[in-house]
N, C-alpha and C positions, 0 to 999 in steps of 0.2 A: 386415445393416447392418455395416458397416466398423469397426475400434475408434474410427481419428480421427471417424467422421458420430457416435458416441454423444457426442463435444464439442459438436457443434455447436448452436447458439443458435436459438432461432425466428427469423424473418423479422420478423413483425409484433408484438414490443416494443415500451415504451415507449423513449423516450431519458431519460426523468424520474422517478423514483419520491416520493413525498414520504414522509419519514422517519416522521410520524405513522402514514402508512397501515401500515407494516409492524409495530405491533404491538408488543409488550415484545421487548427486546433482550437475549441473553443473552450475554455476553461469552464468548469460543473462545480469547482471546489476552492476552499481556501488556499494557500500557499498551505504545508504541513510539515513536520518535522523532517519526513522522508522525500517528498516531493508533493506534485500536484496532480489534479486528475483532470482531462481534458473530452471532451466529446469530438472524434476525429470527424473530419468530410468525407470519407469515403472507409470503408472497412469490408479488406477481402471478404468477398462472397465463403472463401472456404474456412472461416471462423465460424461458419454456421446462424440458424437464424436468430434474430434477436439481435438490439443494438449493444454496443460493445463501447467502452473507453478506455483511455490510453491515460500509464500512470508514469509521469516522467522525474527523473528523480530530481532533485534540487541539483549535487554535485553525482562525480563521476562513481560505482559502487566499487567493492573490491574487485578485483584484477579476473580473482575466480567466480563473480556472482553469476554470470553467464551461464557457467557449465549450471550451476546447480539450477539455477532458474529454468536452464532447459532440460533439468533432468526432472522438474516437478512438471512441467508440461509433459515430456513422454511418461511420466509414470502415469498421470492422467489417461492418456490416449490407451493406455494398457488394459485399463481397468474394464470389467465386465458391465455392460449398459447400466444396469441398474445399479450397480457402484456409482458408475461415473454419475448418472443421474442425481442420486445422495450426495455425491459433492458438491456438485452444482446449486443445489438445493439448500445448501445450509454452508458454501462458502463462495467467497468472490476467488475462486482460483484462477490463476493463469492460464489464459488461452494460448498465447506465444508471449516471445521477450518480442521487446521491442528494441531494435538497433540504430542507433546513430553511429556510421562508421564502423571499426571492427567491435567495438566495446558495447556492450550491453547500456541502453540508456530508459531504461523501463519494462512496466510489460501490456500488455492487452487483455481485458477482463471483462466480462460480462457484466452490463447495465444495470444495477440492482435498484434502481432509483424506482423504476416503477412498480416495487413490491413493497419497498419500504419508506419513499417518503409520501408525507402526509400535510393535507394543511393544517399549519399551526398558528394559534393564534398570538402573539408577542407581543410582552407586557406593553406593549405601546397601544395595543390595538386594532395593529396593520396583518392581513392574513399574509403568511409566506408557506412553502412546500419546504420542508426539512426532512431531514434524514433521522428519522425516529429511532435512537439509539439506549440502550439500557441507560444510560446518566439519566434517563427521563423519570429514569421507575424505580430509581432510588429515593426517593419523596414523599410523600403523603398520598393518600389512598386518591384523595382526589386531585393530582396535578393534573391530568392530561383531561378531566371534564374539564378543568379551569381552561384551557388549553385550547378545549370546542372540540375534541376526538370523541364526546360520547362515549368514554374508557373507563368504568370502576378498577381502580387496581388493587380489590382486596384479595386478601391471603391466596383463595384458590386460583386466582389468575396470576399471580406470583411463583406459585408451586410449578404453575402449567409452564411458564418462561422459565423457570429454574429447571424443571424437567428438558425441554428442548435445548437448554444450553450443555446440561451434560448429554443427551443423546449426539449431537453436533463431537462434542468436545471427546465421548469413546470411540467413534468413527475413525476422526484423526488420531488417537492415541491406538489405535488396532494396527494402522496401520504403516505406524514409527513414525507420527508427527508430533511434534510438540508446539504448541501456539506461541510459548513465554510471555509473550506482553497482554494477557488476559486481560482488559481493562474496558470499563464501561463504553468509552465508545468506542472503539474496535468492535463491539457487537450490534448490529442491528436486529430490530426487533418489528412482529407485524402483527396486528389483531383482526388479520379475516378471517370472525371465526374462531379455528382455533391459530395457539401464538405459532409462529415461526419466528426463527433466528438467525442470523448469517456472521459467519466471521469474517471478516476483513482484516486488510493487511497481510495474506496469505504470502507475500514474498518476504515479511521477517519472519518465518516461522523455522523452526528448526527440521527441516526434514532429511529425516534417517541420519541425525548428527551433522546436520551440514547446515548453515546460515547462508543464505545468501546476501542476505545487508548485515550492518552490526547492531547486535541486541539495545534494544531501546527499551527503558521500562517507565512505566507513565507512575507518577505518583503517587502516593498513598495507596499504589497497588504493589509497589516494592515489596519484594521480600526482605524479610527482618534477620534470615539467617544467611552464616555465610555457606552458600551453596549457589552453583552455577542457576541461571533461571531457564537455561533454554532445555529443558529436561522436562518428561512428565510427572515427576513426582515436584517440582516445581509449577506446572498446569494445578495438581493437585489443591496445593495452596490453595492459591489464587481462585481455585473454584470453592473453595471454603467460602474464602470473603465475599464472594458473589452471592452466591447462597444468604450468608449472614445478613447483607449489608439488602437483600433483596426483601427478608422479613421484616427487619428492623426497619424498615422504613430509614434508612441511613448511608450517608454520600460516604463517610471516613469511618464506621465501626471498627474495630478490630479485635475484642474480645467478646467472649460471648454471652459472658456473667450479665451483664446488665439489658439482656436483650432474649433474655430467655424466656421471659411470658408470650414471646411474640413468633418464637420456632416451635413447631411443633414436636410435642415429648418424643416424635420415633426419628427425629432427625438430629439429637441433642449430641448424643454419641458420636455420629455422622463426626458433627460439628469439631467437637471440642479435637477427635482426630487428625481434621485437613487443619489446623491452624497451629497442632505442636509441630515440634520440631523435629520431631523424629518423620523423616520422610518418607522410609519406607513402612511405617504406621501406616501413613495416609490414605485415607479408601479411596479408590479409585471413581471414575468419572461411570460405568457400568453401578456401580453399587450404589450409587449415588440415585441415579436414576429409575433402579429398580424399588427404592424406599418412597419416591416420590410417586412412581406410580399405584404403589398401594394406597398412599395418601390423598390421591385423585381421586382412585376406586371408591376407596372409601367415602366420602366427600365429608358434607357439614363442616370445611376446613376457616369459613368466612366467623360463620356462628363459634367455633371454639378456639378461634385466636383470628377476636375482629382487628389485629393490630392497636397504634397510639390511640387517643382519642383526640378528634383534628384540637387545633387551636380557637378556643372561643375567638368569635368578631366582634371587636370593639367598635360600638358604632354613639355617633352624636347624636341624639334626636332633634329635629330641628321645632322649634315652639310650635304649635299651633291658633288658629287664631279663632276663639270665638266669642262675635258678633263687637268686632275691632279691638275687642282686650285679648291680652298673652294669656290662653290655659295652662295651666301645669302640665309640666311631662310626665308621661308616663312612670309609673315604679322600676319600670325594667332600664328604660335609657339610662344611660352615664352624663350626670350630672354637667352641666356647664359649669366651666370655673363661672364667677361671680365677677368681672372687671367694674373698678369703681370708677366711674367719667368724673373729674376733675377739672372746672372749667377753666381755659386756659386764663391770665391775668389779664385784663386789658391794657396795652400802652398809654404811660400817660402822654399828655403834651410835650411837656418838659423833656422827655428821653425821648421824640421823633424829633424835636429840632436838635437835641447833639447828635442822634446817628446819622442828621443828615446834615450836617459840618462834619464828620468823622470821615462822611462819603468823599465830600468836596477836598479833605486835607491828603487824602489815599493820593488820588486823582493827580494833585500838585505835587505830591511828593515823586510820585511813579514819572510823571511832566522831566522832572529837574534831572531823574538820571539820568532818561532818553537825551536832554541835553546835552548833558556833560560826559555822556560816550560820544557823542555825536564829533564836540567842540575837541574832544583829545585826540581823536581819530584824524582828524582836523591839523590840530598842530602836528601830529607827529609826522604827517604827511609833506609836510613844512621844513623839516628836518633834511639838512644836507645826505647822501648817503655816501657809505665809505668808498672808496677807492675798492677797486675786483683784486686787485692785489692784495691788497690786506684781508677782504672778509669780512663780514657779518658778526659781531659777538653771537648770533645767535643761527644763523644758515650756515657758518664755515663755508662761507663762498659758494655758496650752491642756493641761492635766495631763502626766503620768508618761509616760512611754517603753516602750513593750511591743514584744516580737519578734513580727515578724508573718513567718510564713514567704513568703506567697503577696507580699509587699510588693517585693521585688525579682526580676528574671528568673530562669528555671530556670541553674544553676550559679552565682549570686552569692548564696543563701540562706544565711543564718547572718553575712552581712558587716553586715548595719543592721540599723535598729530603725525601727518605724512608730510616728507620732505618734500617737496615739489620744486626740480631744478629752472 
């Protein structure tokens, strides 16, 4: 069996699953814009093999997502093995909706975690398994060694990820999908070998002009023109800045002028096309791909656009010691500042016996308030109290004034006092 046929979905699934059937829900993912992703206890046998998870939405979606979402599932089931295979293979698409009651409350999607996440190491030091997503390989050549993945990310394995994104990305556009929210992590990314890619998010994509959530677009991946985004000459774009922002070593690029020593001359054209504005300019996600594979073919892509050059490490050299005196540092270290020790003044006599009458006056003085709260508190308790008829100047007949902490919001506590009858 093929890698792509181990994607592939049974024939005879449901299009429906109902959210009770599957059991305690264990959450895989953070809370997200659209909802959360859950690993279910139990997952119909007829979703086929491989584990599966359930993406539930935060709130209720539109009235219509349903129909559409089960019309991306049958068009799935339609497709020829090795189509479907290819989908599977390069997106997290929907297996069934998932139902709570009559309304659609999610869908059912294939485990992608065992392809793509990876242990990473986090700037703490602590290893964790994440979800290896292109934001990773927007950075310097060497993030993901720093990282502990044993990943160079120069120019030719950049090429190789930009190629698989547009191969992924004409697939869907052949066959009237549009992705719209192209954005770094919406893509994951694998290096066994060579790169794979997968889109996720497959239930906001625009298929055949139909949405089944409402378009959401992540930031600094917005388009700048006004045109609808859920369109493929809007995918378009957006795979410009991918492209761009994947040679330049860069998270926010957006022009290409200042980034051009680092694209190779046969993608320059490419470039400067997916990023005007004229839309139907734009070269498509096929053309795109076909440039990058000559540029593979061809290789030496590291050697003739090695990218930035990383950031020099500023380091302190620590003294060395020989035979108990401090040697000089090295030519190369960065210099320690020079701190001049000053030694502190000694006290005289004279100033330790007034700080310590200064102590003793504190003391007395602090003595005497306590007192005389004490002694008022005292009297005033001493004091006839009025008649329940007449009232309190200051309860209007409803007694004393106590602070009550919990009596006003969290950050105005200590400004009032609660009536207490």
């Amino acid at each position: 069996m093929s890698a792509l046929a181990a994607f592939a979905p049974a024939r005879g699934r449901p299009r429906a699953v109902r959210v009770e059937d599957l059991g305690e829900l264990v959450p895989v993912s953070r809370v997200g814009g659209q909802g959360r992703v859950y690993r279910p206890q139990f997952a119909p046998a007829s979703l086929g093999e491989g584990p599966v998870v359930v993406k539930l939405y935060r709130r209720p979606p539109p009235a219509d997502a349903g129909v559409v979402l089960a019309e991306m599932v049958a068009w799935d089931r339609a497709l020829a093995p090795g189509e479907r295979a290819w989908l599977h293979a390069v997106t997290a698409w929907p297996l069934a909706v998932a139902h709570a009651g009559p309304r659609a409350a999610g869908i059912v999607m294939r485990d992608v975690r065992g392809r793509f996440a990876v242990p990473f190491v986090m700037p703490s030091g602590r290893r964790e398994r994440v979800l290896l997503t292109l934001e990773h390989l927007l950075g310097a050549d060497g993030y993901l060694e720093l990282r502990g993945l044993g990943v160079r990310l120069g120019t030719t394995r950049r090429a190789q990820v930009a190629e698989r994104v547009c191969a992924g990305l004409a697939f869907l556009h052949g066959h009237g999908i549009a992705v719209s929210d192209i954005a770094p992590n919406n893509l994951l990314v694998a290096f066994g070998g060579a790169a794979e890619v997968c889109f996720i998010d497959c239930d906001s994509m625009a298929f055949r002009g139909r949405s089944a959530l409402t378009t959401v677009q992540t930031g600094d991946w917005n388009l700048p023109f006004a045109e609808r985004p859920d369109t493929r000459a809007a995918d378009a774009y957006k795979l410009g800045l991918v492209i761009l922002r994947l040679f330049a070593r860069s998270h926010d690029a957006r022009m290409p002028a200042p980034h051009l020593r680092y694209v190779p001359v046969e993608l320059r054209d490419l470039l400067y096309r997916s990023l005007a504005e004229a839309g139907a300019n734009r070269p498509t996600a096929g053309e795109w791909q076909r440039a990058l594979r000559g540029l593979l073919a061809d290789g030496g892509l590291d050697e003739r656009y090695p990218g930035p050059a990383p950031a020099p490490r500023v380091s302190v050299a620590a003294p060395r010691l020989v035979s108990g005196r401090h040697a000089p540092a090295p030519a190369t270290a960065v210099p320690v500042a020079r701190v001049r020790q000053v030694p502190a003044p000694a006290m005289s006599p004279l100033a330790g016996v007034w700080l310590r009458r200064s102590v003793v006056a504190l003391w007395i003085l602090a003595g005497s308030i306590v007192l005389l709260l004490v002694l008022s508190r005292l009297f005033a308790a001493a004091m006839p109290v009025p008649d329940a008829g007449v009232g309190s100047s200051a309860g209007a007949g409803v007694g004393p004034y106590y602070y009550s902490p919990g009596y006003y919001p969290r950050g105005r506590a200590g400004r009032g006092f609660a009536q207490v009858p």
